[in-house]
NUDONU-59178 format. One record per residue: residue number from 0; residue in one letter; x negated, y negated, z negated of N, C-alpha, C in turn. Coordinates in Angstrom, 2 decimals. Layout:
BEGIN
k;r;n.px;n.py;n.pz;ca.px;ca.py;ca.pz;c.px;c.py;c.pz
NUM;A;X;Y;Z;X;Y;Z;X;Y;Z;
...
//
This chain:
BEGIN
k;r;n.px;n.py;n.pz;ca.px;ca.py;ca.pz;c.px;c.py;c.pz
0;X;-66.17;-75.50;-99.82;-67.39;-75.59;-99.04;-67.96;-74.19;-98.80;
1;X;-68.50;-74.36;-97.47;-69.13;-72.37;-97.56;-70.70;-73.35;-97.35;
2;X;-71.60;-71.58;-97.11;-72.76;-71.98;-96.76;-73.34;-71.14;-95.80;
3;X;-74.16;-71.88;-95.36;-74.87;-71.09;-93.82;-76.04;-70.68;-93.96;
4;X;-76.51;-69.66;-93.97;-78.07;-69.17;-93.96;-78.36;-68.30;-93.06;
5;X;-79.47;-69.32;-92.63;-80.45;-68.32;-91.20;-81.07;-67.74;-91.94;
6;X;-81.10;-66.54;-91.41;-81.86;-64.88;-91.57;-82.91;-64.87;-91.02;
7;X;-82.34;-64.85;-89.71;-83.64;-64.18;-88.64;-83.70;-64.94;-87.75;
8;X;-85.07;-64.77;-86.76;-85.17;-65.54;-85.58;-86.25;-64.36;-84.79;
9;X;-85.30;-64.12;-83.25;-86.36;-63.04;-82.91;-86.70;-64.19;-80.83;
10;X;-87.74;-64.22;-81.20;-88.50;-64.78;-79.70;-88.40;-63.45;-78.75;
11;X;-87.36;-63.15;-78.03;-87.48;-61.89;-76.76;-88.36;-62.65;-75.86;
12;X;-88.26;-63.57;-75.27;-89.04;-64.50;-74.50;-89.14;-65.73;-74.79;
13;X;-90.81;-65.65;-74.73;-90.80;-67.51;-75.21;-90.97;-68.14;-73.71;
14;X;-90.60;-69.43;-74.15;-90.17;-70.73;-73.45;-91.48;-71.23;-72.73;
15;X;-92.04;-71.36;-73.45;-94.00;-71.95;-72.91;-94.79;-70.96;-72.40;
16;X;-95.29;-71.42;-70.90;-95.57;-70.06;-70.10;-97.24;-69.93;-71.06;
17;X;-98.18;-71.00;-71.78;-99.12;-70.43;-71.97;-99.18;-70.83;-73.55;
18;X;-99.68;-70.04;-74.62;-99.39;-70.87;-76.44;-97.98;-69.94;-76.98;
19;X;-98.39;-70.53;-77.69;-96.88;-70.08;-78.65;-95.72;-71.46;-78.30;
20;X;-94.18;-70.66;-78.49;-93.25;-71.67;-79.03;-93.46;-72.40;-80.10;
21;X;-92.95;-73.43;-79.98;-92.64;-73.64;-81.55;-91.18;-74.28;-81.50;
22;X;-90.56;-73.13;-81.82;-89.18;-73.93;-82.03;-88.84;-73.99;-83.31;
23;X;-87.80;-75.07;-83.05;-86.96;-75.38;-84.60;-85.64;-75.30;-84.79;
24;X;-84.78;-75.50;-85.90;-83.96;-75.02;-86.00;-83.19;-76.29;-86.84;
25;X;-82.10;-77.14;-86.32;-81.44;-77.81;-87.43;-80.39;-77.56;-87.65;
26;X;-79.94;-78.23;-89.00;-78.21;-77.66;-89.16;-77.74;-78.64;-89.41;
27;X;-76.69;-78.89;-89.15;-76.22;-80.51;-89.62;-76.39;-81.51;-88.68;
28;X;-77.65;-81.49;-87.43;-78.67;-82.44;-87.03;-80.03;-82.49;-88.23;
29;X;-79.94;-81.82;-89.25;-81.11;-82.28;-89.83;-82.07;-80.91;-89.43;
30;X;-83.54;-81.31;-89.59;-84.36;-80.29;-88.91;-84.29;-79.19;-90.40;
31;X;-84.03;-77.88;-90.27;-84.11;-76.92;-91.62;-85.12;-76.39;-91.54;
32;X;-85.79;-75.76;-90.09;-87.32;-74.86;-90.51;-87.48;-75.04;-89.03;
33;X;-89.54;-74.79;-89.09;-89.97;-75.15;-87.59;-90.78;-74.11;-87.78;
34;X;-91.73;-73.64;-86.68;-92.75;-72.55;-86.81;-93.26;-72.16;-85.22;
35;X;-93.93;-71.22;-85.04;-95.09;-70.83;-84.01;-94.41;-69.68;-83.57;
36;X;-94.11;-69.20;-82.65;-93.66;-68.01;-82.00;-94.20;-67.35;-80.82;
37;X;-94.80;-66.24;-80.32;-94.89;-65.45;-79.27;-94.01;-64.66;-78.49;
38;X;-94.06;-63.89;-77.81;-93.05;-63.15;-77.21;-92.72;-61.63;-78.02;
39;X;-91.84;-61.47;-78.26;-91.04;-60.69;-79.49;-91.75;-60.45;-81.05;
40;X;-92.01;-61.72;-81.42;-91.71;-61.92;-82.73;-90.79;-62.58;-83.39;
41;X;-90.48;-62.13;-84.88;-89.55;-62.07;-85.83;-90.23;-63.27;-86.53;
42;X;-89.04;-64.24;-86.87;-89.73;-65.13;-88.28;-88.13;-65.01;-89.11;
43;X;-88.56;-65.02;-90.38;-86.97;-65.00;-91.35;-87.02;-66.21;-92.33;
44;X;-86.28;-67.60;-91.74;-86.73;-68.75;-92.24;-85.51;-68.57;-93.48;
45;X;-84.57;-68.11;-93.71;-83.76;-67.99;-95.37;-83.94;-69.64;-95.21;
46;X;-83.15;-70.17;-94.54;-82.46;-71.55;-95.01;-81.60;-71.58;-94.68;
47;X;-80.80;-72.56;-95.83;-79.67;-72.59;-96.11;-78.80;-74.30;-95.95;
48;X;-77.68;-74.45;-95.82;-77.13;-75.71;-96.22;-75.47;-75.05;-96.51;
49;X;-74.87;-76.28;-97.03;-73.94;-76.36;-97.42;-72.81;-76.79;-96.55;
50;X;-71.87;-76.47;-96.15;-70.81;-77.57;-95.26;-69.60;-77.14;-95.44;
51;X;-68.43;-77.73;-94.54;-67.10;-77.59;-94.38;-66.64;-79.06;-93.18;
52;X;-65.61;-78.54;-92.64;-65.23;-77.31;-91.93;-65.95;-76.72;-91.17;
53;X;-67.08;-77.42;-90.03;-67.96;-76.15;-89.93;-69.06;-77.36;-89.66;
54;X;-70.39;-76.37;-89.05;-71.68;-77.21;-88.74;-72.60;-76.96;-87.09;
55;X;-72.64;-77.60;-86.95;-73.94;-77.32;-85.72;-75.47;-77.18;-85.96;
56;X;-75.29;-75.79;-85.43;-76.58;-75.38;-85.31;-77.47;-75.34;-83.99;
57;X;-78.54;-76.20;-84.23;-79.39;-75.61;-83.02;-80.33;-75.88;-83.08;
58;X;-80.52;-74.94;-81.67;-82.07;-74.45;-81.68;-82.97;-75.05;-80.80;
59;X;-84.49;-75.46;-80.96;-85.60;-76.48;-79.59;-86.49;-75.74;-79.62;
60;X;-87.52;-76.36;-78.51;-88.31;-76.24;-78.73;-88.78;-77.48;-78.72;
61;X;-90.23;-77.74;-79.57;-90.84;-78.80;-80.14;-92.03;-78.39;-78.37;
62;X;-91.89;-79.87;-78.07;-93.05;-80.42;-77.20;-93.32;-81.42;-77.16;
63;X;-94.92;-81.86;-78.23;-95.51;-82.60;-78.40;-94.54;-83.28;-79.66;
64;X;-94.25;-84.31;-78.94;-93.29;-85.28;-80.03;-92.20;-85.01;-79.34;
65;X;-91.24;-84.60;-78.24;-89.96;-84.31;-78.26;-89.84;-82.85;-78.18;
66;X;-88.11;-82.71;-78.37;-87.58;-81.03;-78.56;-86.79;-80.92;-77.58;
67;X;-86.83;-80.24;-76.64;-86.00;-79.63;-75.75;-85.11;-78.15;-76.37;
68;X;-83.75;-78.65;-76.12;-82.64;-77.98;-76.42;-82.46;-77.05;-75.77;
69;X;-82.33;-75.64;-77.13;-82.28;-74.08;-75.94;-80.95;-74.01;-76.39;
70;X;-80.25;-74.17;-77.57;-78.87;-73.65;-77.64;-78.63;-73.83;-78.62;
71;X;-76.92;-74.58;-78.96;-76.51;-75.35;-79.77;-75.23;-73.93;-80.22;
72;X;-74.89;-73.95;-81.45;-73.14;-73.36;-81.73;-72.47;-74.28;-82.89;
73;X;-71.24;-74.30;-82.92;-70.73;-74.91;-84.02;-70.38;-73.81;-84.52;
74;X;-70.02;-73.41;-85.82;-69.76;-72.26;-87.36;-68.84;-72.96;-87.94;
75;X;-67.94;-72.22;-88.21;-66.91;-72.78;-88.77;-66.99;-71.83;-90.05;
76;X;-66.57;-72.17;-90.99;-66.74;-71.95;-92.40;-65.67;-70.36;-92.71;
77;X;-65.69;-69.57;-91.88;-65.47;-68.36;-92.28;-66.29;-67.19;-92.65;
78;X;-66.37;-66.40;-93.23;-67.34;-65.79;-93.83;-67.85;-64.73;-92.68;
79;X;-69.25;-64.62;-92.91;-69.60;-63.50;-91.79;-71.12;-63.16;-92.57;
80;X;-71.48;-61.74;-91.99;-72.56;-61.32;-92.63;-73.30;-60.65;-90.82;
81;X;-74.56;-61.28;-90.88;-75.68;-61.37;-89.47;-75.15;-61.36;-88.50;
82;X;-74.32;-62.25;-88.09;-73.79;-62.86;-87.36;-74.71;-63.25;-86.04;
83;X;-75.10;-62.69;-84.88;-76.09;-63.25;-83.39;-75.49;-63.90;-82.78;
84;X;-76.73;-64.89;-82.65;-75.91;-65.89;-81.58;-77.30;-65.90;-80.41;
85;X;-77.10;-66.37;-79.17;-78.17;-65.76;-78.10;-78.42;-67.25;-77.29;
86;X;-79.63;-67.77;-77.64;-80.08;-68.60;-76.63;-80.65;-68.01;-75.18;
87;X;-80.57;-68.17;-74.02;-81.03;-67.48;-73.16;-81.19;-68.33;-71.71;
88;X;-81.99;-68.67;-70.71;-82.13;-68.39;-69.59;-83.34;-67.82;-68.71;
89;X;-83.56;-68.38;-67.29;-84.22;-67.86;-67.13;-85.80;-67.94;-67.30;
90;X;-86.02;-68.54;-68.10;-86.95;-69.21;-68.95;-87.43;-68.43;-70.27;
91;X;-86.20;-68.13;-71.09;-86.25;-68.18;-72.20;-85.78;-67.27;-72.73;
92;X;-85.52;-66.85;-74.19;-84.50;-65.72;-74.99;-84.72;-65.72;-76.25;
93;X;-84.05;-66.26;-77.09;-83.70;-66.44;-78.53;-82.87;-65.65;-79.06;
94;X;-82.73;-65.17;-80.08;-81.83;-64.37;-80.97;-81.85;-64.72;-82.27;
95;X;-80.44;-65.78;-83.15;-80.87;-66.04;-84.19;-79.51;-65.53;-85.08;
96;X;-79.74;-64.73;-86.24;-78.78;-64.64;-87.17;-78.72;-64.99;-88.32;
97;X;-77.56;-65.54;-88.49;-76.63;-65.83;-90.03;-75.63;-65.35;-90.57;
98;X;-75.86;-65.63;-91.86;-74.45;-65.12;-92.87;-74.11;-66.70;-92.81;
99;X;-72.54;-66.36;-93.51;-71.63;-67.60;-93.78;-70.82;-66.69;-95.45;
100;X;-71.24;-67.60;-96.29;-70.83;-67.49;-97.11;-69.59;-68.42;-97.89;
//
């Protein structure tokens, strides 16, 4: 089994033209950490899960009671240290990294 831990999360552009984001982050499908974001801030949610052979991660944003999907990856259980992966359009811009242990 390896394990996956988000590091970082950097908002280059948020998603909601007026407020903060609030996106979240699940792994597995299960929700791991949610929070408030502006335009280029850092949050470092250090969560973790466990898996094999690999997992899906992704990323929403929370509106109201539903989440609209900015960007999904599957991880496959090889080891990596801050690893970026880039949600992006013309909307939006996410930057989130992990280790794989």
């Amino acid at each position: 089994m390896a394990t996956i831990t988000i590091t970082k999360l950097h908002c280059v552009r948020k998603q909601d033209v007026s407020g903060d984001d609030e996106p979240v982050i699940r792994l597995g499908g299960q929700r791991a950490w949610e929070g408030k974001m502006g335009k280029e801030d850092w949050e470092y949610p250090n969560e973790s899960r466990t898996f094999g052979p690999s997992i899906l991660v992704e990323l929403k944003e929370k509106n109201g009671s539903s989440e609209k999907p900015l960007g999904s990856w599957t991880v496959s259980d090889v080891a990596t240290t801050n690893k970026k992966v880039t949600a992006s359009s013309s909307g939006f811009h996410y930057e989130l990294f992990y280790n794989v242990a």
